[in-house]
VOKOL-576058 format. One record per residue: residue number from 1; x, y, z of N, C-alpha, C in turn. Coordinates in steps of 0.001 Angstrom, whole numbers. Example, Ala and Ser with C-alpha at 12.3 -4.5 7.8 and 13.67 -1.06 7.14 Angstrom:
! residues 2
pt num=1	nc1=13190	nc2=-5690	nc3=7800	cac1=12300	cac2=-4500	cac3=7800	cc1=13200	cc2=-3300	cc3=7800
pt num=2	nc1=12850	nc2=-2250	nc3=7080	cac1=13670	cac2=-1060	cac3=7140	cc1=12900	cc2=30	cc3=7870
//
This chain:
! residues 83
pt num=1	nc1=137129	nc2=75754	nc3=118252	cac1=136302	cac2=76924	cac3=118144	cc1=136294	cc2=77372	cc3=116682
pt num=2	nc1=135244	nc2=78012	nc3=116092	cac1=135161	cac2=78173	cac3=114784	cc1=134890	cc2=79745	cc3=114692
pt num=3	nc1=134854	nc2=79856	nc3=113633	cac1=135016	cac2=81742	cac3=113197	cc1=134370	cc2=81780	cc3=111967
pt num=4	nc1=133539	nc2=82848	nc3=111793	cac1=132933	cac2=83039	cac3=111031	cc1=133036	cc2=84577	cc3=110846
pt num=5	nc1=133257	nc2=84699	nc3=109187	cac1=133542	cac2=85892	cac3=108835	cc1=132331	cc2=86158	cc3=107771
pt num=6	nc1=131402	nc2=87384	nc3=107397	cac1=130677	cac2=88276	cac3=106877	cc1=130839	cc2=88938	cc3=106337
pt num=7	nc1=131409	nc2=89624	nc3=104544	cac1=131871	cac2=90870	cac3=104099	cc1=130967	cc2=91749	cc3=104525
pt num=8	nc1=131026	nc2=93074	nc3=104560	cac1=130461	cac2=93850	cac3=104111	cc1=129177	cc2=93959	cc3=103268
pt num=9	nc1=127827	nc2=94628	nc3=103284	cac1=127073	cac2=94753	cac3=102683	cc1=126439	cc2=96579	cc3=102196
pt num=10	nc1=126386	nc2=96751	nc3=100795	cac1=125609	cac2=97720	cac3=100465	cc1=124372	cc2=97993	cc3=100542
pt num=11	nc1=123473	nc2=98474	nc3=100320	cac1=121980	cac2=98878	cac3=99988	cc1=121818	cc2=99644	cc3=99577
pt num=12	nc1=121100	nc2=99272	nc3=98766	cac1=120287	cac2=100365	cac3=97344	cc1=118843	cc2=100481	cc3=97556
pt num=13	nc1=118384	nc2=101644	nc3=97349	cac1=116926	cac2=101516	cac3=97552	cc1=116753	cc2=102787	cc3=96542
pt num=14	nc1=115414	nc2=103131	nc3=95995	cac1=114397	cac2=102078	cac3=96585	cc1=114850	cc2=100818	cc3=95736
pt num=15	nc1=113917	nc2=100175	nc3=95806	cac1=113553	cac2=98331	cac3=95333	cc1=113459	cc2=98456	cc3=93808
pt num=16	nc1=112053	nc2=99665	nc3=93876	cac1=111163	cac2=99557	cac3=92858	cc1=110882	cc2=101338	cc3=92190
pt num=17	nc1=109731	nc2=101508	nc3=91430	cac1=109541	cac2=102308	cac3=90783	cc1=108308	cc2=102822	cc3=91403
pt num=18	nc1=107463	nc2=101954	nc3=91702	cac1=106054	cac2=102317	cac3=92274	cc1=106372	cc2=102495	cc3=93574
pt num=19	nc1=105438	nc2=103280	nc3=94428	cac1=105761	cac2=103602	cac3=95912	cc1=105606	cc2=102688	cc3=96955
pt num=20	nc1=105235	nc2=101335	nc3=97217	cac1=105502	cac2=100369	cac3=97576	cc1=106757	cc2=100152	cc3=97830
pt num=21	nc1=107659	nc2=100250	nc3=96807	cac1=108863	cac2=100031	cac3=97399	cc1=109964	cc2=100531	cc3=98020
pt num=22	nc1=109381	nc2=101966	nc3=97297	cac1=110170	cac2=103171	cac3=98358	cc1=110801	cc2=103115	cc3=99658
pt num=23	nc1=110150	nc2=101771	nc3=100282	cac1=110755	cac2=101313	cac3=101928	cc1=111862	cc2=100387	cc3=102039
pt num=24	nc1=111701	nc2=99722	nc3=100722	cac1=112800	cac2=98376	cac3=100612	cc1=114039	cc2=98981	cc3=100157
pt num=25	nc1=115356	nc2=98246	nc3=100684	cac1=116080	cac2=98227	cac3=99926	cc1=116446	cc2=97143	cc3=99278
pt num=26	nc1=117377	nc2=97055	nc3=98440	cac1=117970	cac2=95651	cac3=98143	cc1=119724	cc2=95721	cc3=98629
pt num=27	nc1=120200	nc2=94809	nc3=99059	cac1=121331	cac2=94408	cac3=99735	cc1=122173	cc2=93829	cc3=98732
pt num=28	nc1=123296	nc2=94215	nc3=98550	cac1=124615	cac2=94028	cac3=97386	cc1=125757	cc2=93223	cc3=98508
pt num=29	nc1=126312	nc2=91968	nc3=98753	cac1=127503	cac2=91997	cac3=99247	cc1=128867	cc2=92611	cc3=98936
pt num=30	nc1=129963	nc2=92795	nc3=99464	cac1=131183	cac2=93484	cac3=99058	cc1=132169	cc2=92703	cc3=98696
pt num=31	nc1=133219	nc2=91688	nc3=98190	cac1=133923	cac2=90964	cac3=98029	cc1=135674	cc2=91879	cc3=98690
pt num=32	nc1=135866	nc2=91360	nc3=99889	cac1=137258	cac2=91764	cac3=100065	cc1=138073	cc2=90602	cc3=100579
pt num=33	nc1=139561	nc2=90718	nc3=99643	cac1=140532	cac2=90296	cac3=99193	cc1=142027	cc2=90837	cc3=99411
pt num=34	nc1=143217	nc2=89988	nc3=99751	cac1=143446	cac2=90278	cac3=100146	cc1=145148	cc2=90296	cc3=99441
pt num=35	nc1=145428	nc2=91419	nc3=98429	cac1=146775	cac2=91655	cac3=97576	cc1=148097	cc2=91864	cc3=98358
pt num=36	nc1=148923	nc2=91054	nc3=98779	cac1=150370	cac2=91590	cac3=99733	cc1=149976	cc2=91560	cc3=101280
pt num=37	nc1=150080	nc2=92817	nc3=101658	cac1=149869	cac2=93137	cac3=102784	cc1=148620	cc2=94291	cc3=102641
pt num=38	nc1=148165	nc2=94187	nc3=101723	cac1=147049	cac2=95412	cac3=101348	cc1=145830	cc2=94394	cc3=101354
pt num=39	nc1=144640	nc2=95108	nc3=101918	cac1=143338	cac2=94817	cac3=102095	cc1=142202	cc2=95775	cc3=101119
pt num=40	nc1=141396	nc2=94459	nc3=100135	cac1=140374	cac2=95788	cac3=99466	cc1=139563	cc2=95495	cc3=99311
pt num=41	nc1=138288	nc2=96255	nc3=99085	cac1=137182	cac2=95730	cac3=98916	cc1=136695	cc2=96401	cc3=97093
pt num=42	nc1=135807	nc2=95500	nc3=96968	cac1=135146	cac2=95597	cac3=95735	cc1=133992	cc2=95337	cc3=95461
pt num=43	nc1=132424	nc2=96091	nc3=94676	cac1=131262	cac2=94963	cac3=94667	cc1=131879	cc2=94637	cc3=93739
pt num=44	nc1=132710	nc2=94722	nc3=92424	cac1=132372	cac2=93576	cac3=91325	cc1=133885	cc2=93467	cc3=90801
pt num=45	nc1=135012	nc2=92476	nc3=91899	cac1=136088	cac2=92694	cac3=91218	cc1=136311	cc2=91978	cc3=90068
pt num=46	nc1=137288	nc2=91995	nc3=89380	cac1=137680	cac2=91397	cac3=88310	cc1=138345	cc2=89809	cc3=88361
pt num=47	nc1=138634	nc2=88974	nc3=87686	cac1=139198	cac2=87482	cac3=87496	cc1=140324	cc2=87698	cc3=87734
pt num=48	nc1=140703	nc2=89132	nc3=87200	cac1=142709	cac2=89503	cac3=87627	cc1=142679	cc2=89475	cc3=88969
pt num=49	nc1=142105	nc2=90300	nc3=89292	cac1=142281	cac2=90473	cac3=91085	cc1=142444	cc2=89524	cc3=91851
pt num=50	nc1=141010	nc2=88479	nc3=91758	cac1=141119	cac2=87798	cac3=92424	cc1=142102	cc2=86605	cc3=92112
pt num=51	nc1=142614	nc2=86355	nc3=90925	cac1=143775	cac2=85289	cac3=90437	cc1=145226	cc2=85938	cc3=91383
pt num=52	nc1=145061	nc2=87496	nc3=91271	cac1=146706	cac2=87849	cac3=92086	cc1=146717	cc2=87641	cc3=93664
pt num=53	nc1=145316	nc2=87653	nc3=94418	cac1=144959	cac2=87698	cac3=95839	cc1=145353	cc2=86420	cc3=96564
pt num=54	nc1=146036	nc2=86902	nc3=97704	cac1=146336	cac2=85701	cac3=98673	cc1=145078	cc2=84718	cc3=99334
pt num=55	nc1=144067	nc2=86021	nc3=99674	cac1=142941	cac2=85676	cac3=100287	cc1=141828	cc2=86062	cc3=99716
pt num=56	nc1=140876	nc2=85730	nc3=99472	cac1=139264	cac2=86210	cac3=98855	cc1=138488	cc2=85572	cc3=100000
pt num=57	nc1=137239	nc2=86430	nc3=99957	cac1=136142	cac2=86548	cac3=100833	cc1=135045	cc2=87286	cc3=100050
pt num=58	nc1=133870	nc2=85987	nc3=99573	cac1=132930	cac2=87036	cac3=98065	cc1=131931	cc2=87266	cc3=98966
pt num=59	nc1=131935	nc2=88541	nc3=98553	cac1=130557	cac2=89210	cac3=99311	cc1=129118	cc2=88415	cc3=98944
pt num=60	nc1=128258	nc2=88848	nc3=99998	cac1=126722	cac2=88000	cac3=100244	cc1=126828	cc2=86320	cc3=100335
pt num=61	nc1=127924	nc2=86106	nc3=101014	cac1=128703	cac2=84327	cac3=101491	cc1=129083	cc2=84856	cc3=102900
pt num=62	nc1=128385	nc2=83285	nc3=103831	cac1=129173	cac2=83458	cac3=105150	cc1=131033	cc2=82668	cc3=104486
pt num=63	nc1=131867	nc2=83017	nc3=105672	cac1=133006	cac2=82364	cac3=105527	cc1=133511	cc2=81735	cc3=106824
pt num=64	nc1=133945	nc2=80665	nc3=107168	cac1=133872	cac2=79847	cac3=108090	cc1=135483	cc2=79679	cc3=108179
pt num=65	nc1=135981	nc2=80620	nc3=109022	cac1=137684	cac2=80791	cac3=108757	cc1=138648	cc2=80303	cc3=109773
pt num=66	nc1=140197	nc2=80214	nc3=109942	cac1=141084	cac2=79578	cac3=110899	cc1=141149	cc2=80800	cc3=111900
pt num=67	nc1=142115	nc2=80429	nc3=112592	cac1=142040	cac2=81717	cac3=113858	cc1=143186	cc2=82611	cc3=113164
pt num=68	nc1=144173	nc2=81771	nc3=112398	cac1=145338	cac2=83252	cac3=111450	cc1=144331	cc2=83962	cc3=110477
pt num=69	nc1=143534	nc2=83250	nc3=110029	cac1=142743	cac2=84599	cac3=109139	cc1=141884	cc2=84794	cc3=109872
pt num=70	nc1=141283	nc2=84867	nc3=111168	cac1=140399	cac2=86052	cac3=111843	cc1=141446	cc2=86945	cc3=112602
pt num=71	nc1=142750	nc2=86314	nc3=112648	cac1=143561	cac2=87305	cac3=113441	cc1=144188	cc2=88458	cc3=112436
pt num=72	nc1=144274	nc2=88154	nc3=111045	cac1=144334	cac2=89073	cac3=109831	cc1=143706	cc2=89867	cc3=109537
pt num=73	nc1=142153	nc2=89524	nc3=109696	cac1=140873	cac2=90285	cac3=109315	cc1=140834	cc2=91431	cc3=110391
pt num=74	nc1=141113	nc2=90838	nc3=111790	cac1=140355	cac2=91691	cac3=112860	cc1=142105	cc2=92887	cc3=112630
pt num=75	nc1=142820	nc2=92902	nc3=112658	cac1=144185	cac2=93719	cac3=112384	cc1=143858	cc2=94452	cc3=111183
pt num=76	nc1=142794	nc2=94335	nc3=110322	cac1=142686	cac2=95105	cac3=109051	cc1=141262	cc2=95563	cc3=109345
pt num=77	nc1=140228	nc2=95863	nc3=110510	cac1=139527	cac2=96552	cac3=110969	cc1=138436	cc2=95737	cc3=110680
pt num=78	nc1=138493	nc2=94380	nc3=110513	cac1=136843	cac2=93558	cac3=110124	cc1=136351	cc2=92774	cc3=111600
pt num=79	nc1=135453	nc2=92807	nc3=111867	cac1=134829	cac2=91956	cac3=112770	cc1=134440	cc2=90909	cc3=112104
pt num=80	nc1=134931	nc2=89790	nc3=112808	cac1=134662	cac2=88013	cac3=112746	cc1=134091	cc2=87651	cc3=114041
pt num=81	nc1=133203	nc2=86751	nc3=113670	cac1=132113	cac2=86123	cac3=115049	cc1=132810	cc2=84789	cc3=115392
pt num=82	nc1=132847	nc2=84623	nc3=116875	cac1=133154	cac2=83654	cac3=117029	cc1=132152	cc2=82576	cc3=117251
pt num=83	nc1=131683	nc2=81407	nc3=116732	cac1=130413	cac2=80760	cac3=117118	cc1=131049	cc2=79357	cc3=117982
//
């Protein structure tokens, strides 16, 4: 069975400047990672961070994970799909 994990996503809107876009947003992924026993999220972490992190997960990427890291994720409040 496989698992698939999703960060987090932002949205910004509008799009644009002209009123056309006033409806759109645009979608930012979140990158969360995973320091010790501490869980964090970031849109734009740093090369430090992620060099000290046990686990990374970059936002706007599916992640295709084992059942100990969906059993990590879902204990730190994330929903993972099972496909």
């Amino acid at each position: 069975m496989a698992y698939l994990f999703v960060p987090p996503v932002l949205e910004y809107g509008p799009a644009g400047g002209n009123w056309l876009f006033y409806r759109y947003k645009l979608k930012h992924g979140v990158t969360v990672y995973k320091v010790g026993t501490s869980w964090y999220e970031e849109e734009y972490p740093s090369q430090d961070d992620l060099d000290i992190a046990s686990a990374v997960y970059l936002g706007g990427h599916e992640h295709y994970i084992t059942l100990t890291e969906k059993t990590a994720l879902e204990a730190a409040g994330y929903t993972v799909i099972t496909t």
